[in-house]
C-alpha positions as CSV (number, residue, x, y, z in Angstrom):
1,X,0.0,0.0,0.0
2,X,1.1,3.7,-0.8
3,X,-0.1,6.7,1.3
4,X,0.4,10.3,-0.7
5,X,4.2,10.6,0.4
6,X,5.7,7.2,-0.8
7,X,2.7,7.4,-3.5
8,X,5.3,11.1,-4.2
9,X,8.8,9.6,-3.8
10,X,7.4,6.9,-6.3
11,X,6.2,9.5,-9.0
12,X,9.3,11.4,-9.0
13,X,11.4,8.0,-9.3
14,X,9.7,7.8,-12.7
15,X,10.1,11.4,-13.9
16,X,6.6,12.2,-12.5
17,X,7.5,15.4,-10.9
18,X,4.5,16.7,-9.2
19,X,3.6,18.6,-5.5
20,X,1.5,17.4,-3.3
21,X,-0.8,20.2,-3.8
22,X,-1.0,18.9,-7.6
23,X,-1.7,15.5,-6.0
24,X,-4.4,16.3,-4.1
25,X,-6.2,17.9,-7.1
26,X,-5.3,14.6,-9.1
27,X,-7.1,12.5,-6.6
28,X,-9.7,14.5,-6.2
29,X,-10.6,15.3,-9.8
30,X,-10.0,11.8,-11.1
31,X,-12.0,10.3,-8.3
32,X,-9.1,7.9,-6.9
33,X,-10.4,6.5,-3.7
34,X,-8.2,5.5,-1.4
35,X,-8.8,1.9,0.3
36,X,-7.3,2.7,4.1
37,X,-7.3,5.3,6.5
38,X,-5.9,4.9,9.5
39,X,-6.6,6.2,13.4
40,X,-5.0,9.1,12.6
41,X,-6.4,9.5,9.0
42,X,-3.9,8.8,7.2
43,X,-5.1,7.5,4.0
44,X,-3.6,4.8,2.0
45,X,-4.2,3.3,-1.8
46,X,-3.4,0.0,-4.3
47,X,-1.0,-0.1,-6.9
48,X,-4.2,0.4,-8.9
49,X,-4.5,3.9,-7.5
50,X,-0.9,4.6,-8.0
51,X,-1.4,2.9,-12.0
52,X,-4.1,5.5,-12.3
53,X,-2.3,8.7,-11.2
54,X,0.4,7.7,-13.7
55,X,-1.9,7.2,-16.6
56,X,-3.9,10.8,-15.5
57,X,-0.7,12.6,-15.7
58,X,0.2,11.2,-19.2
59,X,-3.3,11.8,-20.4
60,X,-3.2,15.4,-18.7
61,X,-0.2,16.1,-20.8
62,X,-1.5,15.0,-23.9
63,X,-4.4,17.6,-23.8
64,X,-7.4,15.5,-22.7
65,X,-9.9,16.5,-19.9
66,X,-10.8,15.6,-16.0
67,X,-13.8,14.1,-18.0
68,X,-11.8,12.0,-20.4
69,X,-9.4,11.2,-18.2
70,X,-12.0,9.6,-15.8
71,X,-13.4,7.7,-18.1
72,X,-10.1,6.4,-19.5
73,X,-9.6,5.7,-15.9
74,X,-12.6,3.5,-15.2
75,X,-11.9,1.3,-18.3
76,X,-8.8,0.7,-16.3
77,X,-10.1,-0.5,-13.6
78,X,-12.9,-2.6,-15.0
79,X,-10.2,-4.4,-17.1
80,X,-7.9,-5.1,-13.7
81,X,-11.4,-6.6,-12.6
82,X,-11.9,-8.7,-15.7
83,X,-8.7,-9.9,-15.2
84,X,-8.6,-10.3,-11.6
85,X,-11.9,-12.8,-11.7
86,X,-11.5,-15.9,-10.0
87,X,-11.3,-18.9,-11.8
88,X,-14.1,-21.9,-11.7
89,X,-12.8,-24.2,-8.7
90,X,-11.9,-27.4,-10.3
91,X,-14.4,-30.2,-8.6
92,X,-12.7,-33.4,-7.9
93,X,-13.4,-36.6,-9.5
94,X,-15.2,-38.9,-7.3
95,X,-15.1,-42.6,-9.2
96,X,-18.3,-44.1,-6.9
97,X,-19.9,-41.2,-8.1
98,X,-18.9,-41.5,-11.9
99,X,-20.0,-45.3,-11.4
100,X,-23.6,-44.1,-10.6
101,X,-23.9,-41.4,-12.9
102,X,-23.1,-44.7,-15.6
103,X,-25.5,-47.1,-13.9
104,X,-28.4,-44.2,-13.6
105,X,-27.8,-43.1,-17.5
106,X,-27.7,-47.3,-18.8
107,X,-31.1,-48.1,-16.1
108,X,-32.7,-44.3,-18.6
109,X,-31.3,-46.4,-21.8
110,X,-32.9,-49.3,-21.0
111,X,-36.7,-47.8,-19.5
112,X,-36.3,-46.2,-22.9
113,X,-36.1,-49.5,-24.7
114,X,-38.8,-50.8,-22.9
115,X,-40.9,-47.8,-23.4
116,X,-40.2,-47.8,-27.5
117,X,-41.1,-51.9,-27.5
118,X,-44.6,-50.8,-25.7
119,X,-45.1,-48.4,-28.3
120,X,-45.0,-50.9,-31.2
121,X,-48.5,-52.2,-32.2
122,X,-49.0,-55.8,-31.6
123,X,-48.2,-58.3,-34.1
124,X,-45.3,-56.0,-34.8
125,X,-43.1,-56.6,-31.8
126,X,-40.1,-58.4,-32.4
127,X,-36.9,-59.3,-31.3
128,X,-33.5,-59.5,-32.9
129,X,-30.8,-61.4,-31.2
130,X,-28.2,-61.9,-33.7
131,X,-24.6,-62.9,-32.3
132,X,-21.5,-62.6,-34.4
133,X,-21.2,-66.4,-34.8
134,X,-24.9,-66.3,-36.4
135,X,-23.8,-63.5,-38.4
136,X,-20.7,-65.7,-39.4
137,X,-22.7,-68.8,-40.2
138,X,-24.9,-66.7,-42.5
139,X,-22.1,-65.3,-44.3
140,X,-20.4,-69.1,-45.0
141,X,-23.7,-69.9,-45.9
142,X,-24.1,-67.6,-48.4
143,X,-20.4,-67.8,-49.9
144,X,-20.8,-72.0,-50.0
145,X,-24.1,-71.0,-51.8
146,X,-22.3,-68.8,-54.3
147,X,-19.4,-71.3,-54.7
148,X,-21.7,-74.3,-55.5
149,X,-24.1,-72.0,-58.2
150,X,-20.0,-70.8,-59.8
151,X,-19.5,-75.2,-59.7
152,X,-22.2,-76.4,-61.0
153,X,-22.6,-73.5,-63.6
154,X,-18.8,-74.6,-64.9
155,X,-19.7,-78.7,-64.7
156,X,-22.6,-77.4,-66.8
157,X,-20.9,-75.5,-69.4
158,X,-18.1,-78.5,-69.3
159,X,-21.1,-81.2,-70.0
160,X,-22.1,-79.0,-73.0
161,X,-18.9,-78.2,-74.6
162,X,-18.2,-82.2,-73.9
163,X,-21.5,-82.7,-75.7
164,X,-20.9,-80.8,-78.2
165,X,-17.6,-82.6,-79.0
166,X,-19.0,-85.6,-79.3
167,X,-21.4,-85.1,-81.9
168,X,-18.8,-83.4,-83.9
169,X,-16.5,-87.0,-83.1
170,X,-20.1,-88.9,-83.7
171,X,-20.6,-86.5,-87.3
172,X,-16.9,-87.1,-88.4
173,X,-16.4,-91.0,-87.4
174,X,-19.8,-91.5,-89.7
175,X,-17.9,-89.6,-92.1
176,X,-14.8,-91.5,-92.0
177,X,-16.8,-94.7,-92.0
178,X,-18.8,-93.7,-95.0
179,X,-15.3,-93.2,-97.0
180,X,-14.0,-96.7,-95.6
181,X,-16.8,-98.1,-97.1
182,X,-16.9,-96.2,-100.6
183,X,-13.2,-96.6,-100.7
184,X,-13.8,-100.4,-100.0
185,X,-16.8,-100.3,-103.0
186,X,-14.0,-98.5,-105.7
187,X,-11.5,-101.2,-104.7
188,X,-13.7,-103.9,-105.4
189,X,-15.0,-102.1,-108.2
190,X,-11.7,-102.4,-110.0
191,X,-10.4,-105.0,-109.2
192,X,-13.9,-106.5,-111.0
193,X,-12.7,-104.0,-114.1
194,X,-9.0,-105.5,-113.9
195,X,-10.0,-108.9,-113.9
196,X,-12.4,-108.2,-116.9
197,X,-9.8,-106.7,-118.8
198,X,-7.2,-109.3,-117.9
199,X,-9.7,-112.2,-119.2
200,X,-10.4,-109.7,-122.0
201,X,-6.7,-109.6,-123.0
202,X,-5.6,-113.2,-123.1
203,X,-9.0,-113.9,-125.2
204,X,-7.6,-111.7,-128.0
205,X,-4.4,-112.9,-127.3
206,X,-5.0,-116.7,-128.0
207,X,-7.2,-115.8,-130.4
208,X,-4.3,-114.0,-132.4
209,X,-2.4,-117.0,-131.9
């Protein structure tokens, strides 16, 4: 705390050089309260006080008014207040009580399920209790199913490209037969024309002769 001498000796430290007949007026004018006074009425102030009689005698200098510099003042001191506010006590964390707070909010969950399943018209209320092996079984289910379709979708394309093979191997053995037999009628057929001519050629032979 600073009463008006030290509040003096301080000024002049700083190159505030001022009476204490110029002081007075400053306090007075500016409305700087002091927050003390003693028996003997001695008054004393802050360091916001002393803040404020600085910042007056700068403002003074530059030109502006008692009224200005009050108001200047003010927004001072509402700011030190701003700043000065005491911070939100931090409440300690209490784990039996976090443990309730979790059981009251699941026992809402569930009175909420329970209200919603009331809700649903009858012959509409159902249940759906589907585990992961379930879920797993369904999905092997389905992939044997496509597996099997991919199978016998292959086996069937296979029995009708085998199919068609063998009519082509059925078409082209008649084929081959067919020659094998019309080969088989020209040999006979000349060896009938050879033997003709042969009996043909000796007749004119021993008939020359």
């Amino acid at each position: 705390m600073f009463n008006r001498e030290t509040i003096l000796k301080n000024l002049n430290t700083e190159n505030y050089y001022i009476d204490n007949h110029s002081l007075d007026l400053f306090l007075e004018d500016w409305k700087i309260e002091s927050i003390y006074e003693d028996e003997d009425g001695l008054e004393f102030y802050d360091d916001l006080a002393l803040e404020k009689i600085k910042k007056g005698i700068s403002l003074k200098a530059q030109g502006y008014s008692d009224e200005q510099i009050i108001a200047k003042l003010s927004r001072m001191e509402a700011k030190i207040e701003k700043n000065e506010e005491p911070a939100k006590p931090v409440q300690p964390l209490i784990v039996s009580d976090l443990l309730e707070e979790n059981t009251a909010a699941s026992t809402d969950v569930a009175v909420k399920e329970e209200t919603q399943t009331e809700i649903i018209p009858q012959g509409k209320s159902f249940t759906l209790d589907v585990s992961s092996q379930t879920l797993q079984m369904l999905a092997e289910a389905v992939a044997k199913k496509i597996s099997d379709d991919i199978t016998n979708s292959d086996m069937a394309t296979r029995l009708i490209e085998a199919g068609g093979y063998k009519r082509d191997n059925e078409i082209l053995a008649k084929q081959v037969h067919e020659l094998l037999e019309h080969n088989k009628e020209l040999s006979k057929r000349i060896e009938q024309l050879e033997s003709h001519e042969s009996k043909n050629f000796w007749s004119r032979f021993w008939g020359k002769h």
